[in-house]
N, C-alpha and C positions, 0 to 999 in steps of 0.2 A: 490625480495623476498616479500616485503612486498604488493607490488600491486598483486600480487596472495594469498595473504592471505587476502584483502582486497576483493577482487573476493569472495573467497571463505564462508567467513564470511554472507558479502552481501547477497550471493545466501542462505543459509542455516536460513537468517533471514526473508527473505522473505515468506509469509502467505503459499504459496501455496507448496513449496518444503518442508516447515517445516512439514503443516498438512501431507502430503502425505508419509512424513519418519513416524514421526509416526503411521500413520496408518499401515502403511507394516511394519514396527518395531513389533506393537503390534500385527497384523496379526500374524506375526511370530514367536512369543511367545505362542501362542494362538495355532498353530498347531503343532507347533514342539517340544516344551520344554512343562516344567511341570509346569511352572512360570505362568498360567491362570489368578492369581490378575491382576500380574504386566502388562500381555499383553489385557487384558480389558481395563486395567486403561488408557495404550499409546492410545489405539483405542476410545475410549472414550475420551480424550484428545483430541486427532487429529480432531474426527468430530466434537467436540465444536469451536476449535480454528478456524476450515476451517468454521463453518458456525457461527461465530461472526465475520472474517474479512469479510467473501463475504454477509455482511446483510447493505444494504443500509442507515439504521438508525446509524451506527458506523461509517461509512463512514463519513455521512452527520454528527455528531458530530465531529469529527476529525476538520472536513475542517470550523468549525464556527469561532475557533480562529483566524484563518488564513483569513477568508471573514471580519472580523470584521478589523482587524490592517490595510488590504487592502484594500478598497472598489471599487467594480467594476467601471467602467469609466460610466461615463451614456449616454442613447443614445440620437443620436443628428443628425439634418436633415442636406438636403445637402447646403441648403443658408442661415443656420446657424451660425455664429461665433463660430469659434474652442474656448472652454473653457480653461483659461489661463493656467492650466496645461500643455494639450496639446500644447498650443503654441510656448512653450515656446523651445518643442521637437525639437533637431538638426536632430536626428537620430531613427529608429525605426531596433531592432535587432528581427529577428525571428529567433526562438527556435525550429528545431527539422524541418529544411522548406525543406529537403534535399537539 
């Protein structure tokens, strides 16, 4: 029960199923009912929310916290000495390598 409510949550928080409910929410207020504020206000909602997550400067704000606690590894030639971080590596797991 709870991994499909977990599912489900997920999906519906997600930027691009949210905007798009709203948008066809308040579409449909807008042509079918008499509720005109309210289905403005969703459609208007909707297209702000979709075009503040898909706007690259919000993105790139999000991810500063996270570049900052983490810093990228730095590059480094092939007859180089591995930097002691790295060296110290038993193992290397890839994420997502099918």
């Amino acid at each position: 029960m709870l991994f499909w409510l977990k599912k489900v949550v997920g999906f519906w928080l997600m930027p691009v199923p949210l905007s798009l409910a709203l948008l066809a929410a308040g579409a449909g207020l807008l042509y079918f009912t008499r509720r005109k504020k309210l289905g403005r206000g969703l459609v208007i909602a909707g297209g702000l929310w979709l075009l503040v997550c898909s706007n690259v400067g919000v993105g790139t704000w999000l991810v500063l916290g996270l570049e900052a606690h983490y810093p990228a590894q730095p590059a480094f030639s092939a007859d180089a000495p591995l930097p002691a971080s790295l060296a110290r590596c038993s193992y290397v797991a890839v994420l997502g390598g099918g």
